[in-house]
C-alpha positions as CSV (number, residue, x, y, z in Angstrom):
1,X,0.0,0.0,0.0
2,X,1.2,3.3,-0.8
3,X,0.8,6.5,1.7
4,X,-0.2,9.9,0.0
5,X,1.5,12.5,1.3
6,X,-0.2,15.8,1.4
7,X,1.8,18.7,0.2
8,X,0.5,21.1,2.9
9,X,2.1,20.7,6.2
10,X,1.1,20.0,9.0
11,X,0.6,23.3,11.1
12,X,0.3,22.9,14.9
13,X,-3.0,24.5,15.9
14,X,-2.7,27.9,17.2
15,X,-5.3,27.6,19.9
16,X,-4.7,28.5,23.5
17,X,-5.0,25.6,26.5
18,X,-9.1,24.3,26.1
19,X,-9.0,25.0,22.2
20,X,-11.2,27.9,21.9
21,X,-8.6,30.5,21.3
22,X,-9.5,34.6,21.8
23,X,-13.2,34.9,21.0
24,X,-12.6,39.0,20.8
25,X,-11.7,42.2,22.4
26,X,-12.1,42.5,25.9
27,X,-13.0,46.3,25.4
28,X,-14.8,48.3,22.8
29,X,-11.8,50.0,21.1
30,X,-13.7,53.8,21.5
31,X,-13.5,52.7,25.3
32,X,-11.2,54.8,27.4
33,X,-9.4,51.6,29.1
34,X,-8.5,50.9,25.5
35,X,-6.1,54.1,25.0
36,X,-2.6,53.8,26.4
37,X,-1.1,56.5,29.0
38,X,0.0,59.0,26.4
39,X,-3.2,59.3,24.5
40,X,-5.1,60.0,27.5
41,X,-2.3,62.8,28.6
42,X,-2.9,64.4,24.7
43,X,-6.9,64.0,25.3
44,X,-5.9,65.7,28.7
45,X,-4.0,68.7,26.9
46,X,-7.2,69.2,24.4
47,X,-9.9,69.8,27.4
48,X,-7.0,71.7,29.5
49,X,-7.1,73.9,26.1
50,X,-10.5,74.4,25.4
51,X,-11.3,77.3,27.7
52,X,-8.4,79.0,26.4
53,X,-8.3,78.7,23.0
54,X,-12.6,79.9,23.1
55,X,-11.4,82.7,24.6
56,X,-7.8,83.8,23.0
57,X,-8.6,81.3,19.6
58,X,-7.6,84.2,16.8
59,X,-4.0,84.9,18.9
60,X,-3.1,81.5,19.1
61,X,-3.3,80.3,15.3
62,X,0.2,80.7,15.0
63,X,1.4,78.6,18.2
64,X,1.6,74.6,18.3
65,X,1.4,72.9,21.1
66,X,3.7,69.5,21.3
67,X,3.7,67.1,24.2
68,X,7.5,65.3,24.8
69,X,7.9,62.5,27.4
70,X,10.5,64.0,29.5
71,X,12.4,67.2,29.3
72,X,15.9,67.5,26.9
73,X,17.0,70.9,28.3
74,X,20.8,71.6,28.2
75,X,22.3,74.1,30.5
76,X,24.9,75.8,31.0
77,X,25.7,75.2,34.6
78,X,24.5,71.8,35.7
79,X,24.6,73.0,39.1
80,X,22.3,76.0,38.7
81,X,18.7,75.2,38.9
82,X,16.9,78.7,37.5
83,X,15.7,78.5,33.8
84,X,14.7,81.5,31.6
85,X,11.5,82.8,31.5
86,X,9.9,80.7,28.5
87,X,10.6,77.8,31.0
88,X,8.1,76.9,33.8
89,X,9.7,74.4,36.4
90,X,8.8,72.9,39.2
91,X,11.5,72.3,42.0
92,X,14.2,72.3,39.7
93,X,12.8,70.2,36.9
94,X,11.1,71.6,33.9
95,X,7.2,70.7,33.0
96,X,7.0,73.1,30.2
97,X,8.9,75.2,27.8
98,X,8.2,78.2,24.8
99,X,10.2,77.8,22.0
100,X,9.7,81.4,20.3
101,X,9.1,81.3,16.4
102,X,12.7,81.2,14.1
103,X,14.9,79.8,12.1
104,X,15.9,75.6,12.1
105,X,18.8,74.5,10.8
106,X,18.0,74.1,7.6
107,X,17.1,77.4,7.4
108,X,13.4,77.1,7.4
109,X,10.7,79.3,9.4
110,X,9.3,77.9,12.4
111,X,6.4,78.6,14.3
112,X,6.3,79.7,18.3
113,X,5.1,76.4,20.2
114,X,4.5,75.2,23.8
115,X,6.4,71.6,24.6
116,X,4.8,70.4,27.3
117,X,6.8,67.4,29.5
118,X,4.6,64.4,30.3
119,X,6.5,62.5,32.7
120,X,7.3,65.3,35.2
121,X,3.2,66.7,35.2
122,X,2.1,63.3,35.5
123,X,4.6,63.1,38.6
124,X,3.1,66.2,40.0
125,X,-0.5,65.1,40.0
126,X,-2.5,62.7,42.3
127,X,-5.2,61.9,39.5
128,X,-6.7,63.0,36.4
129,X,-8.5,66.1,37.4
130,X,-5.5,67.3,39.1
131,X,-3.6,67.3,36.1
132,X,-6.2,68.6,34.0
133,X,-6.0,71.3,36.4
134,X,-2.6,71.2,36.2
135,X,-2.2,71.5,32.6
136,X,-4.0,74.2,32.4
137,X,-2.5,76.4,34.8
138,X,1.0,75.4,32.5
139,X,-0.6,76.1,29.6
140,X,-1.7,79.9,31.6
141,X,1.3,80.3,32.5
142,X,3.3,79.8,28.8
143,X,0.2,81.2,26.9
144,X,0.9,84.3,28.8
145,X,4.5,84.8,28.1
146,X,3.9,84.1,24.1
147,X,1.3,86.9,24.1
148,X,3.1,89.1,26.2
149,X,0.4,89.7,29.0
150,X,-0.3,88.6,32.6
151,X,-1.5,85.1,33.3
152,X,-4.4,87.3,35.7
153,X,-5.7,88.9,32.1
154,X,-6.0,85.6,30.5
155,X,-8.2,83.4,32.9
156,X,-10.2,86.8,33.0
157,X,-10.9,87.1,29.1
158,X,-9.4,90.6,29.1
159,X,-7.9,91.4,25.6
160,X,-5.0,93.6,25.9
């Protein structure tokens, strides 16, 4: 008798311990579990925005915002711990900085933007209203300096 051997070969079946395998997601993909920590920080940014940008919307259109993980500042004097103004710190270590508008390397234009640190605001905050709160008090605070007024006049809507 002659055996027929089957081109295809045999695959072992990919099936976990009782054979049933994954039957789906565990969680609706629009679900806030399913987003990882730094898309909840960016959604984060967006509502600590809002209130400012209704307000002070037709100043801002030429300022990003970016969001970096932690801070790549180089100074000086590794011992001194003040920044420049465009900087806000907190003991020491920066949570936000306002690169004014120039020229890159290349010799390109680029536009005024607000980098805000993720790492060292999530530090500073005990939950998620906290840093919402937090955020926006940054983003006050660096808004401010790039338009050249007090941080009082902005939460108060004052144009100046």
């Amino acid at each position: 008798m002659r055996s027929v051997r089957s081109d295809r070969r045999r695959r072992a079946p990919r099936r976990d311990r009782r054979g049933r395998g994954l039957r789906g997601l565990r969680y609706p993909v629009t679900a806030p579990v399913f987003k990882n920590r730094a898309q909840r920080f960016d959604d984060m940014v967006l509502e600590a925005l809002e209130p400012i940008e209704e307000r002070w919307g037709d100043e801002l259109t030429e300022l990003d915002l970016a969001v970096d993980m932690v801070p790549e500042i180089e100074q000086t004097n590794p011992d001194a711990t003040s920044w420049p103004p465009e900087v806000v710190e907190d003991l020491g270590v920066p949570l936000a900085q306002l690169v004014p508008a120039g020229v890159d390397r290349r010799g390109l234009p680029t536009r005024a933007r607000i980098v805000l640190y993720r790492r060292p605001l999530e530090a500073r905050s005990r939950d998620g209203i906290d840093l919402v709160d937090l955020l926006h008090e940054v983003l006050i605070e660096q808004i401010a300096t790039y338009l050249g007024v007090e941080p009082d006049s902005l939460e108060t809507g004052e144009n100046s």
